[in-house]
Backbone as a ProteinNet text record, in pm:
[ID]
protein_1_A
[PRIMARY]
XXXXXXXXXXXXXXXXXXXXXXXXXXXXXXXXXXXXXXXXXXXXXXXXXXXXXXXXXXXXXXXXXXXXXXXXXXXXXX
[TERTIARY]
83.4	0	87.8	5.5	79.5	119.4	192.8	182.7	248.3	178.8	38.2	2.1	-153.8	-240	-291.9	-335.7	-344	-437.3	-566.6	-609.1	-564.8	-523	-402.6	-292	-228.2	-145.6	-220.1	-323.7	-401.3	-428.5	-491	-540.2	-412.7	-295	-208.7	-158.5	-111.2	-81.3	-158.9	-322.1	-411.4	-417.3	-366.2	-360.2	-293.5	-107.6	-33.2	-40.6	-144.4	-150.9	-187.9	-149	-217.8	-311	-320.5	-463.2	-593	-688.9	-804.7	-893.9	-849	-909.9	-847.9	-871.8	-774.6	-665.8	-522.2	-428.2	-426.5	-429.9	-488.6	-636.3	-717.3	-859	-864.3	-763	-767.9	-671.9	-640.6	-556.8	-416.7	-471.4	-385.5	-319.1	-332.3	-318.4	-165.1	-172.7	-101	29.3	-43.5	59.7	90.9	95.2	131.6	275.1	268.7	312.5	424	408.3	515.2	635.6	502.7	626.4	703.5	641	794.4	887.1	858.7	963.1	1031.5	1039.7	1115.5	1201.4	1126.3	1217.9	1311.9	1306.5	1378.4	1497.3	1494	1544.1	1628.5	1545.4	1677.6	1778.6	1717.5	1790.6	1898.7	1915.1	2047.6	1978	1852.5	1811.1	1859.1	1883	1930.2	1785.2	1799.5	1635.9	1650.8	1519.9	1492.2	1496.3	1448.6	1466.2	1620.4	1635.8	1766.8	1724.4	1690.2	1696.4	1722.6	1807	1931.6	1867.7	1795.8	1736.8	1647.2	1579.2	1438.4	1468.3	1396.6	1418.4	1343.7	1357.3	1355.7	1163	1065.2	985.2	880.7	942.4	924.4	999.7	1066.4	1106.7	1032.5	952.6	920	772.2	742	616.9	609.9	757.8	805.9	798.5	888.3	887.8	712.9	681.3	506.5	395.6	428.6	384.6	459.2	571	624.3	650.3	573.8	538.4	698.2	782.6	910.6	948.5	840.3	825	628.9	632.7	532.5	435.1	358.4	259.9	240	249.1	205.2	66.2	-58.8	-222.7	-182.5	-192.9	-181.9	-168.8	-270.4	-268.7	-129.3	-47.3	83.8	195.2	295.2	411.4	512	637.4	755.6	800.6
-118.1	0	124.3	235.9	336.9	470.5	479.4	566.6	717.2	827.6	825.9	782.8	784.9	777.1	865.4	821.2	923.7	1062	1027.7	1124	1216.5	1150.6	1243.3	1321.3	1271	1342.3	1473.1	1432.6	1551.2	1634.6	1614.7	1713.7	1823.5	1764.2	1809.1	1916.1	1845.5	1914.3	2056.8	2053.5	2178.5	2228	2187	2333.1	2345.2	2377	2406.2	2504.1	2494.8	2582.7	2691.9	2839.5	2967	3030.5	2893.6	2885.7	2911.6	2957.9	2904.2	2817.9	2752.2	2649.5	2499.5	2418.5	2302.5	2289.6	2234.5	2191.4	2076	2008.1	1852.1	1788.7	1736.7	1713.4	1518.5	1483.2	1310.4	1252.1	1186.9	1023.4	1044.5	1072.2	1054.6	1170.1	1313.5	1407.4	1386.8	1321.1	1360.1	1227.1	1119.4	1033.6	1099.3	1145.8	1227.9	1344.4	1409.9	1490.9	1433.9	1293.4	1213	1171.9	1108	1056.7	1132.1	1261.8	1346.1	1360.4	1382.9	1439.1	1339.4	1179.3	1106.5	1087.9	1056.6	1099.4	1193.3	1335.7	1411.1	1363.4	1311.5	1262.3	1164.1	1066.9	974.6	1005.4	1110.9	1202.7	1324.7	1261.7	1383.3	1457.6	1554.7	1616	1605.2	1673.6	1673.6	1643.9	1526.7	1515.8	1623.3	1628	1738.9	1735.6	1626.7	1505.8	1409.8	1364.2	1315.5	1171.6	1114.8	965.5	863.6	836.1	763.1	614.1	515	378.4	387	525.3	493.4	494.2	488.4	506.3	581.6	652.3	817.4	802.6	733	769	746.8	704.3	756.9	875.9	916.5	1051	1136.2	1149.8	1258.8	1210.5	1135.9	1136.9	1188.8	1135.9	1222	1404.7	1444.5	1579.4	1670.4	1629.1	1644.8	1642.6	1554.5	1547.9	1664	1700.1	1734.5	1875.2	1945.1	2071.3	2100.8	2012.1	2095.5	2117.4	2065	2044.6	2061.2	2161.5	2250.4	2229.6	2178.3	2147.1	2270.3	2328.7	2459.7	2402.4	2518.9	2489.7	2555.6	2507.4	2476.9	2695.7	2787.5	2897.3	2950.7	2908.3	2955.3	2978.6	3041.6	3032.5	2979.9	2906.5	2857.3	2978.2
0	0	0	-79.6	-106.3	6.5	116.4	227	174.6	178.3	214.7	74.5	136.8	19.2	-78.5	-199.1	-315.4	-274.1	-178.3	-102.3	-31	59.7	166.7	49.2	-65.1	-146.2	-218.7	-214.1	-328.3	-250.3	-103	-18.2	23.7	42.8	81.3	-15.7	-202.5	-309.1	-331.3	-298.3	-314.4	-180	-99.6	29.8	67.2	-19.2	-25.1	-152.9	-263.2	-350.7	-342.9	-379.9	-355.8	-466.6	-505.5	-662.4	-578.2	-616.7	-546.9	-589.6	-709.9	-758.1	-751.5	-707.1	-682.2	-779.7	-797.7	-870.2	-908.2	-791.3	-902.4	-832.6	-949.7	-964.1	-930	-993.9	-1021	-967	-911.4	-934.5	-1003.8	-1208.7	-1232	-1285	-1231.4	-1209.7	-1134.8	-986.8	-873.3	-931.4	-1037.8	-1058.6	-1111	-1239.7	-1372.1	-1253.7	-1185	-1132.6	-1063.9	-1009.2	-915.7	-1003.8	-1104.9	-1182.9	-1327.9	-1287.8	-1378.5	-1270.5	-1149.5	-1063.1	-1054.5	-1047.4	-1016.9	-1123.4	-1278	-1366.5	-1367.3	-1324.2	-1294.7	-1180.3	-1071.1	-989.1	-1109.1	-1157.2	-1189.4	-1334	-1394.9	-1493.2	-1399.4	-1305.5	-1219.3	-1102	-1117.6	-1030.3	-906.6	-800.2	-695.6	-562.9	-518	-419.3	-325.6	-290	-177.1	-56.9	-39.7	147.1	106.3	230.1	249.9	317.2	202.5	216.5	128.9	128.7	16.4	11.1	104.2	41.3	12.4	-11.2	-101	-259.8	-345.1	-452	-503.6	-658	-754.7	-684	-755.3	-704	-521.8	-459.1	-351.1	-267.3	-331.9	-266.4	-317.8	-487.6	-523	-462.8	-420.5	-356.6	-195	-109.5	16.7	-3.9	-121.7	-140.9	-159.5	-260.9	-288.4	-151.9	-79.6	52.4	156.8	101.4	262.5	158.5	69.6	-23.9	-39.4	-41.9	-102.7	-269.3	-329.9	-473	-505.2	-600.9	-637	-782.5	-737	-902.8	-897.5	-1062.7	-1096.8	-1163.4	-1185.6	-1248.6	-1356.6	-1496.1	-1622.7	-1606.4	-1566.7	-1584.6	-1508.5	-1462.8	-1368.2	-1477.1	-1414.3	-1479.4	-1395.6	-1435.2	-1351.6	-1310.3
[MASK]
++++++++++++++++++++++++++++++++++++++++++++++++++++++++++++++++++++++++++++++

């Protein structure tokens, strides 16, 4: 099982956002979002938390949870 859960991830992802419209709506929204960051992670990126036996995508799911990494809403800019 996935800790946390995709719920707990989404709730967390949109009230950390200063959108007032939610950032992510679905499921595969919050996957879509995990798993670029881990790609990123295993293309070099430098992780954000400091935990070396997890692997690329459970950290970007640690980071996403713990708001050190930021879904932008399609209307944002980087």
């Amino acid at each position: 099982m996935l800790h946390p859960s995709y719920t707990d991830l989404m709730k967390v992802v949109n009230n950390n956002s200063e959108n007032e419209h939610p950032v992510v709506n679905s499921r595969y929204s919050i996957v879509m979002a995990t798993a670029k960051r881990a790609r990123q992670i295993i293309d070099g990126s430098q992780p954000l938390v400091d935990d070396p036996d997890n692997k690329a995508l459970s950290i970007a799911i640690e980071e996403l949870y713990d708001g050190k990494v930021k879904i932008l809403a399609n209307d944002e800019e980087e």
